[in-house]
N, C-alpha and C positions, 0 to 999 in steps of 0.2 A: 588284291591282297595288300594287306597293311607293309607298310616297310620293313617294321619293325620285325612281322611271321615273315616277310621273305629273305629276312637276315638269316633268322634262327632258321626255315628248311636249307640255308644254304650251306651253313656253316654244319649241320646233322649230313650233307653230301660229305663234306671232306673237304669244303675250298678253306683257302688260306685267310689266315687271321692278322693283321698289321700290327704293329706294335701299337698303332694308337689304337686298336678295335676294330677297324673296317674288313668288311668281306671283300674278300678280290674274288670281283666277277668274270673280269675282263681281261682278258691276256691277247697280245700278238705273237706268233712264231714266227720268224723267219728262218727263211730254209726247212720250213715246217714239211714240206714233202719229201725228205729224206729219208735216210734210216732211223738215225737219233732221233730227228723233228718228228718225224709223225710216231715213231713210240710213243714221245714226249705228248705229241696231241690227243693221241689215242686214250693214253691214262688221266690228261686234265682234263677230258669229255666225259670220263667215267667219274671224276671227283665232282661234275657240276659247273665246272668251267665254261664259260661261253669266251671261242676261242676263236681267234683269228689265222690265217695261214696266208704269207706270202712267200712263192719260191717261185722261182725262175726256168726249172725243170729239165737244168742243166743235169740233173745227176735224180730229184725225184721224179714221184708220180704219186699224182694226187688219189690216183685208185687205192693208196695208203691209207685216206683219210675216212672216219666217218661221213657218210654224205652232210648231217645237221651242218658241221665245221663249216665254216666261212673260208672258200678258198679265192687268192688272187693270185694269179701267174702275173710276174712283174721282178723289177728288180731293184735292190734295196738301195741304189744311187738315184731314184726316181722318186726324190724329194716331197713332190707333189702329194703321191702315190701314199706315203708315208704317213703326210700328214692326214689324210682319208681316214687310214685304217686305224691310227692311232688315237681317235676320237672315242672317249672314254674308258681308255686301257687305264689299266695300273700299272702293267709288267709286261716288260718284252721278254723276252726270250731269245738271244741274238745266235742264228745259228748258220745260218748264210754264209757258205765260206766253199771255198776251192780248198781240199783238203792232199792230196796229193804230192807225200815228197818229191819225188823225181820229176816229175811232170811240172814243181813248181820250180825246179832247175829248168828247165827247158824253158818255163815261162815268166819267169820271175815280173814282169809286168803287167800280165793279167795278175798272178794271185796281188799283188799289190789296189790295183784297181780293186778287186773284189774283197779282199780280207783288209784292207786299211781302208779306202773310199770306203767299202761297204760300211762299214763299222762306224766310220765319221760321219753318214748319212743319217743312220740310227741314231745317232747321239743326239744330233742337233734338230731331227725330228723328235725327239723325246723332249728333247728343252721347250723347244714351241710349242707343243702340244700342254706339256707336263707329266708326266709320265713320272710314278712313283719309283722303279728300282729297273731298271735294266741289268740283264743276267747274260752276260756273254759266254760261251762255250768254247774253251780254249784247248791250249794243248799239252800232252806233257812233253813234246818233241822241242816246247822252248828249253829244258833245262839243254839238253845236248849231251857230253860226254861230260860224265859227273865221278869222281873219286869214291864218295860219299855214295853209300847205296843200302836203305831206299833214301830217295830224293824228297827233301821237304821244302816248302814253301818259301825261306829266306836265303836257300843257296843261290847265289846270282845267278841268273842263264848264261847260256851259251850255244846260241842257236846255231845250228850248223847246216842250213836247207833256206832257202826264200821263205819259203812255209814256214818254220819256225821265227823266222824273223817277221813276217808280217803279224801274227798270232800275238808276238810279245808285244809289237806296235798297237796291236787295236787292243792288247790292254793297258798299257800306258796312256790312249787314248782315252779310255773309256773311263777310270779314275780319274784322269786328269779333266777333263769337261765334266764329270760326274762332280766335281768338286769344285769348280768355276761354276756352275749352274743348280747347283743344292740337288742334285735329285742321287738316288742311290746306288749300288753298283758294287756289283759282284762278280769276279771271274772263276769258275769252274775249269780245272785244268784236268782234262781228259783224256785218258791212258787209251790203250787199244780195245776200243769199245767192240765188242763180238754179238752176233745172234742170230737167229732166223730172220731170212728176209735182208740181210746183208747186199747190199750192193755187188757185184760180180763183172767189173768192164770186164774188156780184153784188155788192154793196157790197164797196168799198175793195181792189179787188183789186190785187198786185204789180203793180209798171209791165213785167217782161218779160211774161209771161203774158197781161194784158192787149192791150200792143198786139200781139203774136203774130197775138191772135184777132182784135181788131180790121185789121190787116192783110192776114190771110187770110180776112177777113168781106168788109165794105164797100171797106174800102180808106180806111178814113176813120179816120183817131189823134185823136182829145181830149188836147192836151197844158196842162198848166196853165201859163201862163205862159209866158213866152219861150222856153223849152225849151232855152231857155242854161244852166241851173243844172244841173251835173256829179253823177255818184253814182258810186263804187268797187261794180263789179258783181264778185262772187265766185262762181264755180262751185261747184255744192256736191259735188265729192269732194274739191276743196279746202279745204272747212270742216273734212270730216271729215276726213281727214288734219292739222288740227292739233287738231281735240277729241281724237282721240285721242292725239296727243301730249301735249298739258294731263292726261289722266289719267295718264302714267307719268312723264312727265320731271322730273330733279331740277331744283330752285333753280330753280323755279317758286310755291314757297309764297306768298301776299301778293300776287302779281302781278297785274294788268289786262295783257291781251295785245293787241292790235287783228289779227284776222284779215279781211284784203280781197285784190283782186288788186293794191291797187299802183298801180291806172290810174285816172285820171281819165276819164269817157265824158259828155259833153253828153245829155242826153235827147233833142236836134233828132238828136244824131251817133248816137244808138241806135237810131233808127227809122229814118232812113237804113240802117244797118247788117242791122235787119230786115228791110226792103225788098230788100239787094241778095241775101242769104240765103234769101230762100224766093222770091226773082223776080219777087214782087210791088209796084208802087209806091204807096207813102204819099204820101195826101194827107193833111196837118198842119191840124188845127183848132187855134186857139187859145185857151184861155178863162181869166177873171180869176176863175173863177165859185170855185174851189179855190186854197186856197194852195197856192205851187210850193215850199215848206219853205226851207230853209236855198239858199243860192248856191250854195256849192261843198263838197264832202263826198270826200276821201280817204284811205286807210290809209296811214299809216306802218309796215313790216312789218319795221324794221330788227331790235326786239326780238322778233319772233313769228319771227324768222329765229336769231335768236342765244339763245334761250332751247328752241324747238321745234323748231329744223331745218325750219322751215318754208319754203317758196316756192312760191307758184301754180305749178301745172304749167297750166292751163286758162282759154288767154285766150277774152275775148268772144266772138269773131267760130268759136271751134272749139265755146266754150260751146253759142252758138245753134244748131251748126248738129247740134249730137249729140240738143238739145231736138228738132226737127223730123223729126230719122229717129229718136229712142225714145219719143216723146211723141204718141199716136194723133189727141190732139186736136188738134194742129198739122202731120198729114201735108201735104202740099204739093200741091194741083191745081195744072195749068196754069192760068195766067193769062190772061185771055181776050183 
């Protein structure tokens, strides 16, 4: 096939367009066998993407993935490794990371190693290789406890977790090398991403997922705290829809973006909202025993709107209720 027709069928799939004209063919995810990562690979295999996957399988599974996907279990301090797969990428995808508040109190030196090394490893394998735009997947956990609500992109942080402070590190990294070494770079700041197929530990697991099971279990919620303190719950085809716009879109370079739905939601008003979604009623424990983190936590999406074209198509309450008819583990019995 001419270069020229394999442009044009690629660009009729849906892949991304550079500001100078080139198709991006080639992308790496890291932490691509995740939750996030492999929605995210799941939807640039359907745009035509030929895509890469590295994750270390601490938290995925690759049984996530397309089989086509190129997968390699490894980890993203494995220099080496790096430079392999990053042979003729345009765009990373940097998603690799120990995500866990409390757990990143317990360990505050692993998540270092992995969310700051991890991060510095990507970089300076993207410099050697060359690597058009690196897209890091942040957090909104760096603002911290903010006055101001919702939270927009030049309120200074205030991280109050390891987690939080490693996340603001690998973007100040990421800019900062990204700008010592010409290549591009973007950070997406990531509210409480939700969906089917959510990850579920036994320790520290997401608060939807969580009370799902515990709703559709006992009937009984462990909420920390008053269950007054609010969180911007984000669907996640709405994440991916603006990661994948942070990979193509111009005058983006240097950015922090905050992707959420926008909505303020109570933790009391989400189990509520559980309850009235699978027909099951909550009964609300309360305990001091955890902290209930920051009071109040919202995206401001003015610039993820006017930089990505972005907008939530997918509020809570449609959120939940697509989790409970695609997600086996929350099918719905009658209520007794």
């Amino acid at each position: 096939m001419p270069q020229s027709a394999g442009r044009a069928n690629r660009a009729s799939a849906g892949l991304g367009v550079t500001r100078e004209g080139r198709v991006l063919t080639q992308v790496l995810v890291t932490g691509g066998a995740g939750f996030v990562g492999s929605a995210l690979v799941r939807r640039l295999f359907e745009k035509g993407y030929s895509v890469r996957v590295i994750d270390d399988l601490s938290a995925g599974d690759p049984a996530r993935l397309p089989p086509e996907v190129s997968f390699t279990r490894g980890d993203v301090n494995d220099l080496p490794r790096l430079w392999t797969l990053l042979q003729g990428v345009d765009c990373v995808y940097h998603l690799a990371a120990r995500v866990s508040v409390p757990e990143s109190v317990r360990f505050p030196r692993e998540y270092n190693t992995v969310n700051v090394d991890g991060t510095v490893s990507v970089l300076e394998a993207a410099r050697d290789v060359g690597v058009r735009r690196v897209v890091l997947v942040s957090s909104g956990a760096i603002y911290g406890a903010q006055q101001h609500q919702p939270v927009h992109e030049s309120l200074p942080p205030a991280p109050d977790s390891p987690y939080a402070v490693s996340k603001l590190a690998a973007e100040q990294y990421l800019h900062t090398i990204g700008r010592l070494c010409d290549f591009e770079t973007v950070s997406v700041r990531v509210f409480n991403a939700y969906g089917p197929g959510q990850q579920l530990p036994a320790v520290h697991p997401p608060v939807i997922p969580q009370v799902l099971r515990q709703v559709l279990g006992s009937g009984s919620v462990v909420v920390h705290g008053s269950g007054v303190q609010t969180r911007d719950f984000v669907y996640i085809d709405d994440v991916v829809d603006a990661l994948i716009a942070a990979g193509t879109a111009p005058h983006v370079n240097r950015r922090v973006i905050n992707v959420g739905s926008g909505v303020e939601t109570s933790v009391n008003d989400l189990v509520a909202l559980i309850g009235a979604v699978t027909g099951h009623e909550p009964h609300l424990l309360h305990t001091t025993q955890q902290s209930a983190g920051v009071s109040r936590l919202c995206a401001d999406l003015m610039l993820a709107g006017e930089l990505l074209g972005f907008r939530p198509r997918v509020f809570l309450e449609e959120g939940l209720r697509r989790i409970v008819e695609q997600d086996e583990r929350f099918a719905i019995t009658p209520a007794p």
